[in-house]
N, CA, C and O atoms as a MOPAC input file, in Angstrom:
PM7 MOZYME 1SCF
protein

 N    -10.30700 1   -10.99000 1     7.94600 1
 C    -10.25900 1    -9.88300 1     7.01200 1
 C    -11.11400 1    -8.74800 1     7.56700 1
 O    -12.27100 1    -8.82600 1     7.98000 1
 N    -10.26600 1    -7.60400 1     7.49200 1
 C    -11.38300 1    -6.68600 1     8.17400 1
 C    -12.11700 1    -5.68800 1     7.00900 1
 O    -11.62700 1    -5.55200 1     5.88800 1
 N    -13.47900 1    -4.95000 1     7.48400 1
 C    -14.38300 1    -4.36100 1     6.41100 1
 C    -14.39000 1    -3.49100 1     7.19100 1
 O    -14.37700 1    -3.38100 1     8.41700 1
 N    -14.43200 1    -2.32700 1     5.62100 1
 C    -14.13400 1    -0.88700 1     6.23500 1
 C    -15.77600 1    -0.21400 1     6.03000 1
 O    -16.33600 1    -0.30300 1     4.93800 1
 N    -16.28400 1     0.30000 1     6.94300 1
 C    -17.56700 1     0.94800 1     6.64900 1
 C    -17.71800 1     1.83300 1     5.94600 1
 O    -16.62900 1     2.25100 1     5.55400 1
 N    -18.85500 1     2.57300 1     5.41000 1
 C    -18.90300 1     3.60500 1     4.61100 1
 C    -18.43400 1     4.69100 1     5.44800 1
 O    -17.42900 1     5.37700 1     5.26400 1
 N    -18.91000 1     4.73500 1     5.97700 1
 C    -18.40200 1     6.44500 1     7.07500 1
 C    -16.45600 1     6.12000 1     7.41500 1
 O    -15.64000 1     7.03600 1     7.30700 1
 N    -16.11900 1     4.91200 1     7.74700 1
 C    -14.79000 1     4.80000 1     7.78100 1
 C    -14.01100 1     5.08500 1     6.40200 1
 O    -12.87800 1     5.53800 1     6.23900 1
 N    -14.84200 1     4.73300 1     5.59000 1
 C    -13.80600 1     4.81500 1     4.19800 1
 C    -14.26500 1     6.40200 1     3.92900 1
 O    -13.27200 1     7.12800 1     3.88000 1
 N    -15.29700 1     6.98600 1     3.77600 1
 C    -14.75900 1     8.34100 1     3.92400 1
 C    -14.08900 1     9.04100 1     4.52600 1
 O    -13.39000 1     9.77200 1     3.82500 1
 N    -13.94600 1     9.19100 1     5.96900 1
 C    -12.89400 1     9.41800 1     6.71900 1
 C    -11.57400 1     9.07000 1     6.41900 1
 O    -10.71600 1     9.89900 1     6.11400 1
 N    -11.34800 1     7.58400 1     6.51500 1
 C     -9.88400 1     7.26100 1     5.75400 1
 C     -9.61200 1     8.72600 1     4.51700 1
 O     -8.66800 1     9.51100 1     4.61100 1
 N    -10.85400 1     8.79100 1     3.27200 1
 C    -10.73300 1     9.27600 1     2.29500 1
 C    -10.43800 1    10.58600 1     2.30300 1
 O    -10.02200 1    10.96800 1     1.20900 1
 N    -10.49800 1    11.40400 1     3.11900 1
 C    -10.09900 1    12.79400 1     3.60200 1
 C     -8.74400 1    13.19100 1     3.91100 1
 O     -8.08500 1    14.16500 1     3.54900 1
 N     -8.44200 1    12.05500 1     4.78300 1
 C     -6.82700 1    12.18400 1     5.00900 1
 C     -6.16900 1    12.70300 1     4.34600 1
 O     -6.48600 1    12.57600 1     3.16300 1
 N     -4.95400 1    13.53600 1     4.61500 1
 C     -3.71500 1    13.93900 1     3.57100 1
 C     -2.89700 1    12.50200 1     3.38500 1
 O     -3.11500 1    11.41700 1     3.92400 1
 N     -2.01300 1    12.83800 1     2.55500 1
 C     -1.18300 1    11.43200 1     1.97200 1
 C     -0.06200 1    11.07700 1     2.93300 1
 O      0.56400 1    10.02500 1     2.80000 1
 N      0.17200 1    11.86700 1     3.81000 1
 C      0.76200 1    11.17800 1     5.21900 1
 C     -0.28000 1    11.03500 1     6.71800 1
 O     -0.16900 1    10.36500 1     7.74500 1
 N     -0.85500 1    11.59700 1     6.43800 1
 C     -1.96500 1    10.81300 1     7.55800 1
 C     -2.26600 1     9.12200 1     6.95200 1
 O     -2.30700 1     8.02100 1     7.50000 1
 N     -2.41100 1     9.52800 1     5.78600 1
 C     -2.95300 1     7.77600 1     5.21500 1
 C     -1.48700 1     6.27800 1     5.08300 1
 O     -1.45800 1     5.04900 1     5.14600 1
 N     -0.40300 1     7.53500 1     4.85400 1
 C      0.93900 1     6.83300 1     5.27400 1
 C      0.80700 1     5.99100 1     6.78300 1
 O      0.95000 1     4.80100 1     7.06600 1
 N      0.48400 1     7.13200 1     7.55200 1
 C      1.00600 1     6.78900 1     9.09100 1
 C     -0.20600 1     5.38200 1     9.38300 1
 O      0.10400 1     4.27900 1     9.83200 1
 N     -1.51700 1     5.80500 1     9.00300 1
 C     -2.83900 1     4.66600 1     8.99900 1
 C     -2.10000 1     3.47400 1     8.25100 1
 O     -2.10800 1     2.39900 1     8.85000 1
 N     -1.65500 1     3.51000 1     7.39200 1
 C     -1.65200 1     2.38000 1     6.62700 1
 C     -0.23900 1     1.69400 1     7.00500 1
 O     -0.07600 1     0.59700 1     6.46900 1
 N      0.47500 1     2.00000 1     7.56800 1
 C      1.48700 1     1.43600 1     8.44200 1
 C      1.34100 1     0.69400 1     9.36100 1
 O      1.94200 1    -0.37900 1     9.42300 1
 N      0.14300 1     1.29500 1    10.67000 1
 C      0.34300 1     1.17500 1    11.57300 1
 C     -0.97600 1    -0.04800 1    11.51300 1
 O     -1.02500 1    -0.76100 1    12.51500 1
 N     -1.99400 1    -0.31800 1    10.45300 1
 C     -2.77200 1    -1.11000 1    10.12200 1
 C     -2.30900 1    -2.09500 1     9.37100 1
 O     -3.09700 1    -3.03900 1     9.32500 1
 N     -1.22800 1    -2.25800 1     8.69600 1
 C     -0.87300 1    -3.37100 1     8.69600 1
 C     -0.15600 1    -3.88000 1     9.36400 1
 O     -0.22900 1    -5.09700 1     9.19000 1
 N      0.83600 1    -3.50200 1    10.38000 1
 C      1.25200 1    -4.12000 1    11.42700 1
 C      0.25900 1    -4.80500 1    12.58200 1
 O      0.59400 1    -5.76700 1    13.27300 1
 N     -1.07200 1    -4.09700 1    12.65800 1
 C     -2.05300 1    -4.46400 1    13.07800 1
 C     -2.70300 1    -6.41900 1    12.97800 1
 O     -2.69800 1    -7.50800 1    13.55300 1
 N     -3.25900 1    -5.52700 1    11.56100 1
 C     -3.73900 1    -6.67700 1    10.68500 1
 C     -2.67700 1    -7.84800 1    10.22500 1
 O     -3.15000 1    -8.98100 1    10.13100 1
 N     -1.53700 1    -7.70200 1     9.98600 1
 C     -0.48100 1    -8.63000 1     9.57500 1
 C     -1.03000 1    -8.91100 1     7.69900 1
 O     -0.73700 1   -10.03100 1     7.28100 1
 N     -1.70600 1    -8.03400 1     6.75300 1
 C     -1.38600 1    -8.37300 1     5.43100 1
 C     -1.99100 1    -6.74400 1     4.96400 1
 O     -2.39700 1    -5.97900 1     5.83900 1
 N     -1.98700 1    -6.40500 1     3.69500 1
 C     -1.91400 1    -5.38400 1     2.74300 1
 C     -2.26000 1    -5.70700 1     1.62100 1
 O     -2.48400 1    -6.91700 1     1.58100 1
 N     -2.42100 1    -5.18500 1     0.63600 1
 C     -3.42000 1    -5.38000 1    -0.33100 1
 C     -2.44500 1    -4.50600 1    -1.76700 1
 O     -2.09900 1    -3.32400 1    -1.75600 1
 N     -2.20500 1    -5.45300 1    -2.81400 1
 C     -2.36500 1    -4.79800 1    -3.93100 1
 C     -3.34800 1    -5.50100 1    -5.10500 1
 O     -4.21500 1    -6.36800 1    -4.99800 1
 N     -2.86800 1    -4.79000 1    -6.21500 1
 C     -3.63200 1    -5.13900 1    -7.97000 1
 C     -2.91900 1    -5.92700 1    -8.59700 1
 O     -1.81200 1    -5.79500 1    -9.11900 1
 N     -4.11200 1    -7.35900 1    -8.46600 1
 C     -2.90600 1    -8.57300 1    -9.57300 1
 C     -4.11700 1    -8.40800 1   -11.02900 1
 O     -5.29600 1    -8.05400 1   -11.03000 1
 N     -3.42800 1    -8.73200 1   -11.88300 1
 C     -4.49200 1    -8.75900 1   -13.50100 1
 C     -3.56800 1   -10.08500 1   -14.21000 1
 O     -2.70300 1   -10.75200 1   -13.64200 1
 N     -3.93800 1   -10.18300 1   -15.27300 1
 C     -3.50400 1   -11.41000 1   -16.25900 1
 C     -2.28700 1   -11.20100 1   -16.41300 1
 O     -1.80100 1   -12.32900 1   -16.49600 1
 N     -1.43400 1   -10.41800 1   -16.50800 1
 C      0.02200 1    -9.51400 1   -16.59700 1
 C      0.89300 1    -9.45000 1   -15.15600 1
 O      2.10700 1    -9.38200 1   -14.96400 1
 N     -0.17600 1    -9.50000 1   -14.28600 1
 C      0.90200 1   -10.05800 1   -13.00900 1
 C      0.36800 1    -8.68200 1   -12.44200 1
 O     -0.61700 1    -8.17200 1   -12.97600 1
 N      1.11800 1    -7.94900 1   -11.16100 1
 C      0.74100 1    -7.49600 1   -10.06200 1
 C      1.12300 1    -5.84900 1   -10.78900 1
 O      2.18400 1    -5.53200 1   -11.32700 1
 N     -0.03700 1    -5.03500 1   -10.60600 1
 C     -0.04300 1    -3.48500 1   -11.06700 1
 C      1.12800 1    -2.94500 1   -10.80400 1
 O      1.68700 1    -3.22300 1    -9.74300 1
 N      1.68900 1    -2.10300 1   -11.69300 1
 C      3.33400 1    -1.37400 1   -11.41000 1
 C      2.53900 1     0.02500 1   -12.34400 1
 O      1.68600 1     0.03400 1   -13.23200 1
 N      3.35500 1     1.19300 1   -11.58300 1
 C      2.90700 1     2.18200 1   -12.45100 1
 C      4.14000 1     2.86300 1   -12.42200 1
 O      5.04700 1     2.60800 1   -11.63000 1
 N      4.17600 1     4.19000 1   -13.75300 1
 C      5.46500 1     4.76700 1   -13.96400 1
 C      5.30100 1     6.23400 1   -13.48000 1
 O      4.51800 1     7.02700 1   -14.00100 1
 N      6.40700 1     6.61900 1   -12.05700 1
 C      6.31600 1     7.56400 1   -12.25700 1
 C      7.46900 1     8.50900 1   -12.27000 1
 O      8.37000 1     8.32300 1   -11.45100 1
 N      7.53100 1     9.39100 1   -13.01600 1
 C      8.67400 1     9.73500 1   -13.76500 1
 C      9.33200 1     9.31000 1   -14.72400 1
 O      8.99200 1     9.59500 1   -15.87300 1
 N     10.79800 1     8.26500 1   -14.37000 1
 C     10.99400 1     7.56300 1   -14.63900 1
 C     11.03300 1     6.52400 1   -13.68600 1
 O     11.28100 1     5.43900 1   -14.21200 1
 N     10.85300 1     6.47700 1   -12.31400 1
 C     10.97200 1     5.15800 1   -11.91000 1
 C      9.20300 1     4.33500 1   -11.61000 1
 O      8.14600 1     4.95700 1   -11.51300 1
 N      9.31100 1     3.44500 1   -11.55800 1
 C      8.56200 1     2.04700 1   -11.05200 1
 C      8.27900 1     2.21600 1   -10.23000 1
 O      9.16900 1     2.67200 1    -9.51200 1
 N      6.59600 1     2.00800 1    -9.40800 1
 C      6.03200 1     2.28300 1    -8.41300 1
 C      5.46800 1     1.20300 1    -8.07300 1
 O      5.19600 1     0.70700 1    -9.16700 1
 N      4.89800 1     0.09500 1    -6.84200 1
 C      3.62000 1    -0.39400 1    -6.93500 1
 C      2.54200 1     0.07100 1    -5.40500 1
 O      2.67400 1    -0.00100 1    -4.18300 1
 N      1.58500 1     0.50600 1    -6.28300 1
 C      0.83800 1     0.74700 1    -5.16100 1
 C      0.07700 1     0.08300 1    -4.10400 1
 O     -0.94200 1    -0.44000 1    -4.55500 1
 N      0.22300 1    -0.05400 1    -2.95600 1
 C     -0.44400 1    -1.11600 1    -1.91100 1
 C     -1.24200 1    -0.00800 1    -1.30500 1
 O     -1.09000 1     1.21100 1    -1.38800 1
 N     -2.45700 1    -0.99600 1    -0.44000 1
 C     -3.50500 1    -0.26600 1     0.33100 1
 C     -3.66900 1    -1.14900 1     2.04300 1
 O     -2.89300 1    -2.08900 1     2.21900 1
 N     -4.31100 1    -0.92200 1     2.78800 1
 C     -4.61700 1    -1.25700 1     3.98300 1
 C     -5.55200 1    -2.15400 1     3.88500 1
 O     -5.43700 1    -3.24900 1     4.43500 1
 N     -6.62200 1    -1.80500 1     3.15900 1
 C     -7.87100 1    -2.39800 1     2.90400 1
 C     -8.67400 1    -2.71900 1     1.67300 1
 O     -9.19000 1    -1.79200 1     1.04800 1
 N     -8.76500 1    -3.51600 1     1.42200 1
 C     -9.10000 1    -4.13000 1     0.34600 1
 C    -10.40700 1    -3.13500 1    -0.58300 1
 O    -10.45900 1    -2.81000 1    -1.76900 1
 N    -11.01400 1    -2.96400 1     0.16600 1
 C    -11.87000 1    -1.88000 1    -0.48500 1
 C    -11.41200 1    -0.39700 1    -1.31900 1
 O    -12.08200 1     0.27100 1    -2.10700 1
 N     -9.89400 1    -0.16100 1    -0.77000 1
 C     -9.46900 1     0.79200 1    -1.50100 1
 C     -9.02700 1     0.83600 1    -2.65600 1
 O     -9.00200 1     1.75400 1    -3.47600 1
 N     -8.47600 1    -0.78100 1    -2.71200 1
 C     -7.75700 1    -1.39300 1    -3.57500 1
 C     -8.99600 1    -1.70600 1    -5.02400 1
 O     -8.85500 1    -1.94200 1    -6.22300 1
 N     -9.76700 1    -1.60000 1    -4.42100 1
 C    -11.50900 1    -2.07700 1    -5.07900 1
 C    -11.63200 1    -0.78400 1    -5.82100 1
 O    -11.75600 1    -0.88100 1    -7.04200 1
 N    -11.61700 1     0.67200 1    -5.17100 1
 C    -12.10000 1     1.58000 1    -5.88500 1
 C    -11.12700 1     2.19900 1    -6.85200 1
 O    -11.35700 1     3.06900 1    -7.69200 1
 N     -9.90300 1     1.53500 1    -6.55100 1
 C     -8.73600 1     1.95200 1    -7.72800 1
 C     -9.32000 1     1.02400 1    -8.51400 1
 O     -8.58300 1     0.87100 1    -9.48800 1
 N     -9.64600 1     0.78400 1    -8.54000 1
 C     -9.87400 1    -0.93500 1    -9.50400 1
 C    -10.69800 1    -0.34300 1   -10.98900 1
 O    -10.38000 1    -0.19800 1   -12.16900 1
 N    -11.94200 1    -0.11100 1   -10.13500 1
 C    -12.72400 1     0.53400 1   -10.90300 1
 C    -12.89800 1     1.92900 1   -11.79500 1
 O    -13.96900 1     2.17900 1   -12.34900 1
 N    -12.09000 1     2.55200 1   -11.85800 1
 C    -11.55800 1     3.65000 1   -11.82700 1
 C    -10.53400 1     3.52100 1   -13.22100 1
 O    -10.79000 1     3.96600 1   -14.34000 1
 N     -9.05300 1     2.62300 1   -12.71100 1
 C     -8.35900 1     2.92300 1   -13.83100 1
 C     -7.62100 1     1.14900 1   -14.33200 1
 O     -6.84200 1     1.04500 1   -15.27900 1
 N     -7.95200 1     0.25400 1   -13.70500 1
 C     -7.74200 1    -1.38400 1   -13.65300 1
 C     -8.69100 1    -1.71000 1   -13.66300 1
 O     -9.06100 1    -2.14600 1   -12.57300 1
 N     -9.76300 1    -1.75200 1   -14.83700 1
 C    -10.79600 1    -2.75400 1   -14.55600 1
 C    -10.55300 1    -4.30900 1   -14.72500 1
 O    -11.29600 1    -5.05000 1   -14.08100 1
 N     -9.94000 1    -4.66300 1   -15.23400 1
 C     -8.93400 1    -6.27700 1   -15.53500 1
 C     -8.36300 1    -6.76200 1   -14.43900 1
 O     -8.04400 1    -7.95100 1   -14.42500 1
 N     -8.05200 1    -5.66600 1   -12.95000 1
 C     -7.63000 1    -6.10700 1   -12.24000 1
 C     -8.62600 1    -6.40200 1   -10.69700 1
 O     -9.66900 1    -5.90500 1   -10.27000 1
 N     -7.80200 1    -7.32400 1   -10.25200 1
 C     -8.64700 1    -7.24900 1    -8.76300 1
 C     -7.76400 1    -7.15200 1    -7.85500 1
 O     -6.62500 1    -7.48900 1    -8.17800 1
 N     -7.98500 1    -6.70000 1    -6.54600 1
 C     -7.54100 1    -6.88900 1    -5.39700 1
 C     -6.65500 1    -8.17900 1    -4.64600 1
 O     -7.21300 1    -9.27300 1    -4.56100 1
 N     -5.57700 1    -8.04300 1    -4.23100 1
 C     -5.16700 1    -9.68200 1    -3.87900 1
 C     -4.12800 1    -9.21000 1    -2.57100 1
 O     -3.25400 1    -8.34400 1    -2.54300 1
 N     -4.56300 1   -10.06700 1    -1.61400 1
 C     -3.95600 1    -9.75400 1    -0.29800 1
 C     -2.61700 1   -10.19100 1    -0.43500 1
 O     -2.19000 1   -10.68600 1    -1.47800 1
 N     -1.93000 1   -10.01900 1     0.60800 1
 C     -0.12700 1    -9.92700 1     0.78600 1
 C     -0.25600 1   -10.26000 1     2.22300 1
 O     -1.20000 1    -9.67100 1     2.74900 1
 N      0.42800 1   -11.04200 1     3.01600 1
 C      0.65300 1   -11.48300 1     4.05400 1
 C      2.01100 1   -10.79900 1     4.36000 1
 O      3.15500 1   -10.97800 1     3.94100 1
 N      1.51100 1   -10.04400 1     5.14900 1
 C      2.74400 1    -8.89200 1     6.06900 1
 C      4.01200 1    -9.43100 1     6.40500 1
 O      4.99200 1    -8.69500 1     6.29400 1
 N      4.13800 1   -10.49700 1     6.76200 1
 C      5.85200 1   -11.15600 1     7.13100 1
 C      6.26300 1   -11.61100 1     5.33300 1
 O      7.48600 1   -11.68800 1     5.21100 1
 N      5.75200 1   -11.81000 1     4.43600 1
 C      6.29400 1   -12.17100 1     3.05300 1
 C      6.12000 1   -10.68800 1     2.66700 1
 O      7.10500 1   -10.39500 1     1.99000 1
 N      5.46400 1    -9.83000 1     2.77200 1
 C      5.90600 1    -8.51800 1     2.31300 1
 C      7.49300 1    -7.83400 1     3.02500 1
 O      8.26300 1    -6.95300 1     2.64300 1
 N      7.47600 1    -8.40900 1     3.76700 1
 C      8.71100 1    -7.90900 1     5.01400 1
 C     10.11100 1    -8.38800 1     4.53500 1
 O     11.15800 1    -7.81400 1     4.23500 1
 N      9.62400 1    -9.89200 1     4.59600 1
 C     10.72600 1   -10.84700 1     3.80800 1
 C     11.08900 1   -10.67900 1     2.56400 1
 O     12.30800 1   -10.73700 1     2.40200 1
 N     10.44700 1   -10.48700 1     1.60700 1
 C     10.64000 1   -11.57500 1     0.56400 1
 C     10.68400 1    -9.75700 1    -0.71700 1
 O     11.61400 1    -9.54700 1    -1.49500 1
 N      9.47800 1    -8.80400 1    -0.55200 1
 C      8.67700 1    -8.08800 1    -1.49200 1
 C      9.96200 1    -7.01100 1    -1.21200 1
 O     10.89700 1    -6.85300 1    -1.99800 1
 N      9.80800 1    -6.34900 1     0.00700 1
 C     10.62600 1    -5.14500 1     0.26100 1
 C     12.25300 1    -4.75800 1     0.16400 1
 O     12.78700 1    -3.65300 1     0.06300 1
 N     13.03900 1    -6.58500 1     0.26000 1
 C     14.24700 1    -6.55000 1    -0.50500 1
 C     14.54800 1    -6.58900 1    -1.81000 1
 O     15.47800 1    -6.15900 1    -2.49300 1
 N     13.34900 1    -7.32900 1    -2.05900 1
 C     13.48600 1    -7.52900 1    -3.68900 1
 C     12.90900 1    -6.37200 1    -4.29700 1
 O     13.66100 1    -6.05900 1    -5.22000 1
 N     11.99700 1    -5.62700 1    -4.23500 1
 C     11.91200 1    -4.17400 1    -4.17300 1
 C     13.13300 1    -3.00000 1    -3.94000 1
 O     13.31400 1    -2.01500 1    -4.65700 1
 N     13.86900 1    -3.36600 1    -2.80300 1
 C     14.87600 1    -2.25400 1    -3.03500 1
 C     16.29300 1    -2.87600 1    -3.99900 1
 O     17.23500 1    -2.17600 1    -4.37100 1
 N     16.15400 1    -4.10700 1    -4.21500 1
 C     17.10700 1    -4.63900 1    -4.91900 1
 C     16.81500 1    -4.10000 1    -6.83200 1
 O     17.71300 1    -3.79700 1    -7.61800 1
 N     15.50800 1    -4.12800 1    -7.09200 1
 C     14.96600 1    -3.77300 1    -8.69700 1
 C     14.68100 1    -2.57000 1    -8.57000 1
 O     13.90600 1    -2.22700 1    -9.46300 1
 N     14.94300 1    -1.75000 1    -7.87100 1
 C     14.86600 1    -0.22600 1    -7.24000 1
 C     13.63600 1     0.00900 1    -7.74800 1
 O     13.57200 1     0.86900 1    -8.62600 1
 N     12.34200 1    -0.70500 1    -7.31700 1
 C     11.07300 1    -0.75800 1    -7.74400 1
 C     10.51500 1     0.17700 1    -6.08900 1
 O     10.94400 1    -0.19200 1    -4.99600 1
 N      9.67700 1     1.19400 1    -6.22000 1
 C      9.47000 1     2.24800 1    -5.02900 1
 C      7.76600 1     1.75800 1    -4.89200 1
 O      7.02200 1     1.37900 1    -5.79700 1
 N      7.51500 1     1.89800 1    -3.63500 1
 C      6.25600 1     1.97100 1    -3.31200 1
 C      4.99800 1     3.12800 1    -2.74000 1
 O      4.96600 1     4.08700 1    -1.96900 1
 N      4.21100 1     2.52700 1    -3.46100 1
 C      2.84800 1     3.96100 1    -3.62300 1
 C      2.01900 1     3.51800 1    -2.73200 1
 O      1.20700 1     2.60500 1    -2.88200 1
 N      2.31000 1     4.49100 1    -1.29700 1
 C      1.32800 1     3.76000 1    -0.28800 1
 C      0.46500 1     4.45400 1    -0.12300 1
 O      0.73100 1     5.62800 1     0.13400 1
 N     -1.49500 1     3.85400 1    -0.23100 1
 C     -2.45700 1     3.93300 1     0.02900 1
 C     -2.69600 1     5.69900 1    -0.93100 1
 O     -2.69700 1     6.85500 1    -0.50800 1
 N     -2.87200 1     5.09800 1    -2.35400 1
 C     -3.01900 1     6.44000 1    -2.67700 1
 C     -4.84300 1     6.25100 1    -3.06800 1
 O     -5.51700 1     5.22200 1    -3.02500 1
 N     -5.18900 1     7.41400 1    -3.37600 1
 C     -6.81200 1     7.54900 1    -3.77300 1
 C     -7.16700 1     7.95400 1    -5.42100 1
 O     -8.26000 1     7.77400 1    -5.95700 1
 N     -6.30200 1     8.37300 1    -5.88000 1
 C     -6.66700 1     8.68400 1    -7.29800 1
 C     -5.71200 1     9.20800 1    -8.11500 1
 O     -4.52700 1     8.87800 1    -8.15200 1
 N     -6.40500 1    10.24200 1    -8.93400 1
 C     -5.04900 1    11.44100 1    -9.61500 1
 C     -5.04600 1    12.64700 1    -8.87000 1
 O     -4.12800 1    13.37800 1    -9.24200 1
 N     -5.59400 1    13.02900 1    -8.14100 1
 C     -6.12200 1    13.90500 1    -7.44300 1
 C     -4.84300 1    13.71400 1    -6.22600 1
 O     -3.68900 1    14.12700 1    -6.11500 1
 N     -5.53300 1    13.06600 1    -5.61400 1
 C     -4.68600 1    12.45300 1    -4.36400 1
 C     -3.65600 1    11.39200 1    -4.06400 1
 O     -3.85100 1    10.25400 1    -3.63800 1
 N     -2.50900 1    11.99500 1    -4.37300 1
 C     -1.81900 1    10.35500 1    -4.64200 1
 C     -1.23300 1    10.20200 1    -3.32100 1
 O     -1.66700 1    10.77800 1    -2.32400 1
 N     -0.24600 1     9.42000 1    -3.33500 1
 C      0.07200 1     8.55200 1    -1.84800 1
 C      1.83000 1     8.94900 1    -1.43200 1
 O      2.51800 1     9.55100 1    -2.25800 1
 N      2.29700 1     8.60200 1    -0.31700 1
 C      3.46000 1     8.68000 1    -0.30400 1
 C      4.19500 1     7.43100 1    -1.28500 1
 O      3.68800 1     6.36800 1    -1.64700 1
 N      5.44900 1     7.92800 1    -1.54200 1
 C      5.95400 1     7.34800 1    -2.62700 1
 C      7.47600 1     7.09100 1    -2.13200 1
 O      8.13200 1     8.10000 1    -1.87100 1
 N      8.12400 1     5.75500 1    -1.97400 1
 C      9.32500 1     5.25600 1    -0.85000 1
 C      9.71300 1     4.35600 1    -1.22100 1
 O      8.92700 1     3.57000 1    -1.75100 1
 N     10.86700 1     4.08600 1    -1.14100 1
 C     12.08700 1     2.98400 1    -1.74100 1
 C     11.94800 1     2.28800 1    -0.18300 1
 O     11.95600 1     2.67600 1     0.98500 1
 N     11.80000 1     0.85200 1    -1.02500 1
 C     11.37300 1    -0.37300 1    -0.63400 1
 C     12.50200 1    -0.38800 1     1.11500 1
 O     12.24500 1    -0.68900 1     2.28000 1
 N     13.87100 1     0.16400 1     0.31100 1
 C     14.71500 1     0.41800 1     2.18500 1
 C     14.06100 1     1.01100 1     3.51000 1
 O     13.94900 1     0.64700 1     4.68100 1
 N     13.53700 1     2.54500 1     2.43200 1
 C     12.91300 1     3.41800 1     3.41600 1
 C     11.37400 1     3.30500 1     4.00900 1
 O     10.76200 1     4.02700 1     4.79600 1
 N     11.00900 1     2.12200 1     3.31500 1
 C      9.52100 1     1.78000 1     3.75900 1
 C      9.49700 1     0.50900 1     4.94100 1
 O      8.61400 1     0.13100 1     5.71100 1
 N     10.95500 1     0.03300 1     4.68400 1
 C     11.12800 1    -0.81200 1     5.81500 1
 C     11.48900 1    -0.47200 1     6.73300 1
 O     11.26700 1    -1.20700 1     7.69500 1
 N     12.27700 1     0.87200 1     6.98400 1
 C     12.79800 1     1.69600 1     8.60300 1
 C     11.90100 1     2.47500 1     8.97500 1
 O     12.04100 1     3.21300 1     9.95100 1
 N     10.55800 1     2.41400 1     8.05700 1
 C      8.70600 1     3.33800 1     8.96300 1
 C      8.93900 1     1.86100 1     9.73100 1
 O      9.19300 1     1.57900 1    10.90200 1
 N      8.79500 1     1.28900 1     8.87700 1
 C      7.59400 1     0.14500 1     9.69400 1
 C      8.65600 1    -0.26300 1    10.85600 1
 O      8.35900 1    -0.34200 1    12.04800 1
 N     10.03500 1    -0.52800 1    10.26700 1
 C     11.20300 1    -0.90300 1    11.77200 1
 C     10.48800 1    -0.16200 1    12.93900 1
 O      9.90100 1    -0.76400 1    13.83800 1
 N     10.57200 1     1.03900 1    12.86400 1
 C     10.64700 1     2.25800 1    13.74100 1
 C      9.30400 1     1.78700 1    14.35900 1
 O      9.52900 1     1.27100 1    15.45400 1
 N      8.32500 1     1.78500 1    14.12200 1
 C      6.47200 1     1.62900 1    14.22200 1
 C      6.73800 1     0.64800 1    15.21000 1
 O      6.50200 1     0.80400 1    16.40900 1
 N      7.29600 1    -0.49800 1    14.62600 1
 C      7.91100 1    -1.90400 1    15.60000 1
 C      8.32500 1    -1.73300 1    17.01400 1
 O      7.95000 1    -2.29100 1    18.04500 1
 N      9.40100 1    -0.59400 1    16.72600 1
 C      9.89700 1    -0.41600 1    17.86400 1
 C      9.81300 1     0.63300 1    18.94200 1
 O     10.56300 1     0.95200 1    19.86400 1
 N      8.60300 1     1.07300 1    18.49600 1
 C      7.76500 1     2.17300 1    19.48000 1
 C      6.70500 1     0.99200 1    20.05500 1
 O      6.53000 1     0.98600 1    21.27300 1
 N      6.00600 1     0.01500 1    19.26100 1
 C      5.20800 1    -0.43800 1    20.13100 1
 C      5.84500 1    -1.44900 1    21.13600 1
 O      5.27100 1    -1.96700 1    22.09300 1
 N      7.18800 1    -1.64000 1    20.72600 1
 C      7.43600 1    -2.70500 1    21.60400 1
 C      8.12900 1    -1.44900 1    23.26900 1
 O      8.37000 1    -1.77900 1    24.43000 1
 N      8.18300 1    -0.67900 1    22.88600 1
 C      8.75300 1     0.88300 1    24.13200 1
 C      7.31800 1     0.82600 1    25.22900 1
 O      7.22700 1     1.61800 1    26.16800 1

């Protein structure tokens, strides 16, 4: 499990919401897992608009300061990158449930992508490192 330092998590925290896209892509392909909010109710979903969002993070600590903030009931719970691949991102574009990647607040929210189109970043990411 990796720990993000204070000076790293500010930095991370500066980013625009596609700089933190492109980080949080290319860190969990890294790392091989991702991080969302499970509570007594099951795993955080938020509404926006009208559709269904869930937000994931890179690092568990980010996932920590959403926590505190607007989920205090909830905690942090890792995702193992090949069952997010498999299992989360079809069944995601199948409940046309969209994902909120690595957002920071109300202030700063995150890119926001149907579970298809979050799988042809990461395809693509795949297939630059393998070039």
């Amino acid at each position: 499990m990796s720990y993000v330092s204070a000076k790293d998590f500010l930095d991370l925290s500066k980013m625009l919401p596609e700089q933190r896209f492109e980080y949080a892509i290319s860190n969990m392909l890294k790392a091989q897992y991702l991080w969302g909010l499970y509570g007594k109710d099951g795993w955080v979903m938020l509404k926006a608009d009208e559709d269904t969002c869930m937000p994931i993070w890179p690092h568990k600590e980010f996932a920590e300061a959403w926590v505190k903030e607007d989920y205090p009931d909830c905690e942090p719970k890792q995702i193992e990158f090949v069952e997010w691949l498999d299992v989360w991102l079809p069944g995601m574009t199948k409940n046309n449930t969209l994902v909120l990647v690595f957002p920071l607040g109300d202030d700063e929210e995150g890119i926001i992508l149907s579970g298809a189109e979050m799988l042809e970043c990461i395809e693509d990411d795949l297939k630059a490192l393998e070039d």
